[in-house]
C-alpha positions in Angstrom: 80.7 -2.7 60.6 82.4 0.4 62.6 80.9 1.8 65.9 78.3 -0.8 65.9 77.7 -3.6 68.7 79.6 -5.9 66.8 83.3 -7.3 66.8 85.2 -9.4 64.5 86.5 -12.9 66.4 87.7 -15.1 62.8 88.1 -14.5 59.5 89.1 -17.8 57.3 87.9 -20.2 54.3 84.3 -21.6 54.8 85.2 -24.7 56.0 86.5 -23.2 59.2 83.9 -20.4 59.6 81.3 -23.4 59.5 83.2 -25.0 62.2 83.4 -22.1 64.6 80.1 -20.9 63.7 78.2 -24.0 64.9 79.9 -24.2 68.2 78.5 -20.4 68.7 75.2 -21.6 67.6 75.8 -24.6 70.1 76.6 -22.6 72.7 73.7 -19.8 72.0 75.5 -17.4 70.4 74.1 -16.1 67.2 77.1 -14.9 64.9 76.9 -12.5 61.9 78.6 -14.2 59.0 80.1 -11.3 56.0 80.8 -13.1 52.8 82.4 -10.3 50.9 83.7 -12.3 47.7 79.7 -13.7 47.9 78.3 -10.4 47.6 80.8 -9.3 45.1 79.8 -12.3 42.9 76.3 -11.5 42.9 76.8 -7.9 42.3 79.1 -9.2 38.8 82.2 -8.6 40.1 85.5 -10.4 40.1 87.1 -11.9 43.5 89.7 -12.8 44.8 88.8 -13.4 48.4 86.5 -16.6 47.4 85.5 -18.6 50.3 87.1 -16.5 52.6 84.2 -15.4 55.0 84.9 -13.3 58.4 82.5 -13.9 61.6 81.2 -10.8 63.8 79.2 -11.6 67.3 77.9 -9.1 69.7 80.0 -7.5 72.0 78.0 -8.6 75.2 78.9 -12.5 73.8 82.5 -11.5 73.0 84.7 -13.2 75.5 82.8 -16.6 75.5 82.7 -16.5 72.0 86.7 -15.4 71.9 87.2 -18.4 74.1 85.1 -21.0 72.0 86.8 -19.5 68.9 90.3 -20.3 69.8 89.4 -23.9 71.1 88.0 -24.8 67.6 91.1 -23.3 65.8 93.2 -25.3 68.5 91.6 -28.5 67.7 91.8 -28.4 63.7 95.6 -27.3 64.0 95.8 -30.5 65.8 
């Protein structure tokens, strides 16, 4: 996703992506989720990235989304 209108905020197992990416939605930001081990599953490849899924918003919605990001990762470290 280079030189696009995108930026990568998380990257983690799908439990956590869910997590972050409902308090986007919550908060009206739409995010891009990129499942690589997914797509390399269905394409009849091996992988070793399982479950690990990375989430890409817009740039314009980067700093609230940075912000909401970091609060959910707060909370589930406790």
């Amino acid at each position: 996703m280079s030189d696009s209108d995108y930026t990568k905020i998380y990257g983690g197992n799908f439990i956590m992506v869910g997590r972050v990416k409902s308090e986007l939605e919550a908060a009206g930001i739409i995010p891009i989720i990129k499942d690589e081990g997914e797509s390399q599953r269905l394409a009849g490849y091996g992988s070793v990235n399982q479950g690990f899924q990375e989430v890409f918003v817009n740039n314009e919605e980067l700093n609230k989304a940075l912000e909401i990001t970091n609060r959910v990762i707060a909370e589930m470290k406790g």
